[in-house]
C-alpha positions in Angstrom: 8.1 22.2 -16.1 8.9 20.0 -12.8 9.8 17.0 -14.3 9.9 14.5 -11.2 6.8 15.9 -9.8 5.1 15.1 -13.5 6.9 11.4 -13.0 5.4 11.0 -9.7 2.1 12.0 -10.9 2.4 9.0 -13.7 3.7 7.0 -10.4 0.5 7.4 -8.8 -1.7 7.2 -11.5 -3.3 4.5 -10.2 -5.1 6.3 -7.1 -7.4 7.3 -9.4 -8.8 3.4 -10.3 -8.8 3.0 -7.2 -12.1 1.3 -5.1 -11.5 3.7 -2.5 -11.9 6.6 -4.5 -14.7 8.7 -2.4 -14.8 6.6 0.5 -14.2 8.2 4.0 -10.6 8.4 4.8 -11.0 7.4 8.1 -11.9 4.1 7.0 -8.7 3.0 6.4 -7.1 4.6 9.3 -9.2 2.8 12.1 -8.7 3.8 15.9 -6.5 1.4 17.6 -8.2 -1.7 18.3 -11.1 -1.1 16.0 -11.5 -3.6 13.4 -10.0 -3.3 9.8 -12.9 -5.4 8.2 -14.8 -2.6 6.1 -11.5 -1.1 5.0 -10.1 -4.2 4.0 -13.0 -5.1 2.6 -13.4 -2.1 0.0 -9.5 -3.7 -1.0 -10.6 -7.0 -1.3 -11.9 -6.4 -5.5 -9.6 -3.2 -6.5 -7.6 -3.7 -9.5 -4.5 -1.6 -8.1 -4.5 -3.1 -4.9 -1.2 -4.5 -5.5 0.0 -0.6 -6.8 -1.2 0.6 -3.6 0.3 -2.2 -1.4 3.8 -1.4 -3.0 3.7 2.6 -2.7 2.9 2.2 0.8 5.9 -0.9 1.7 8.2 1.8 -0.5 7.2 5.4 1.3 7.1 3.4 4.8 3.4 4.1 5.7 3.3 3.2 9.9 -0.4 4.1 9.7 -3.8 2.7 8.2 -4.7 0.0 5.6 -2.9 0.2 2.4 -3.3 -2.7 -0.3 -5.6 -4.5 2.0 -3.4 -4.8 4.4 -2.9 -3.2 7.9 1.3 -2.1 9.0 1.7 -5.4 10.8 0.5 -7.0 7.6 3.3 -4.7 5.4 5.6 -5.7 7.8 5.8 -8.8 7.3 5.3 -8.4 3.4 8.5 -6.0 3.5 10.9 -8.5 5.6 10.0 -11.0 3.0 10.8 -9.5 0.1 14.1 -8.2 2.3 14.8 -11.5 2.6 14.5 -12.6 -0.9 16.6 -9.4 -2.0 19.3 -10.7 -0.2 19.2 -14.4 -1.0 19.3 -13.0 -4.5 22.4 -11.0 -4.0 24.0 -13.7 -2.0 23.4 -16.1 -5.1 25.3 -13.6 -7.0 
């Protein structure tokens, strides 16, 4: 038995609750310049929204809408909480 690939099924349990379940991939991954609305949208009620947000700021997705939120979105999401990290270690 694979144990981390069993913990990173548990990790990503929540795909499974998610609102996106059976909708279109492409969806979320809108051609450049295309709006994001639907996608985010679909995000705007899902109860793991905030699971999906965090997989994506911690595995680096460049690409689509994760969490309700497109990569210049997560961007800005993962400088802040860069920035907190490091007030926090300063304050140490």
């Amino acid at each position: 038995m694979d144990v981390q690939a069993l913990i990173g099924e548990l990790d990503r349990d929540w795909q499974f609750r998610a609102n996106c379940m059976g909708v279109d991939p492409e969806l979320f991954f809108p051609e450049r310049g295309s709006s994001t609305r639907e996608a985010k949208e679909v995000c705007r009620g899902c109860v793991v929204r905030d699971d999906c947000l965090d997989f994506a700021i911690a595995n680096g997705e460049k690409f689509g809408i994760w969490g309700g939120m497109s990569e210049r979105e997560r961007r800005r999401v993962r400088r802040s909480r860069l920035g907190l990290q490091q007030d926090v270690g300063a304050a140490s």
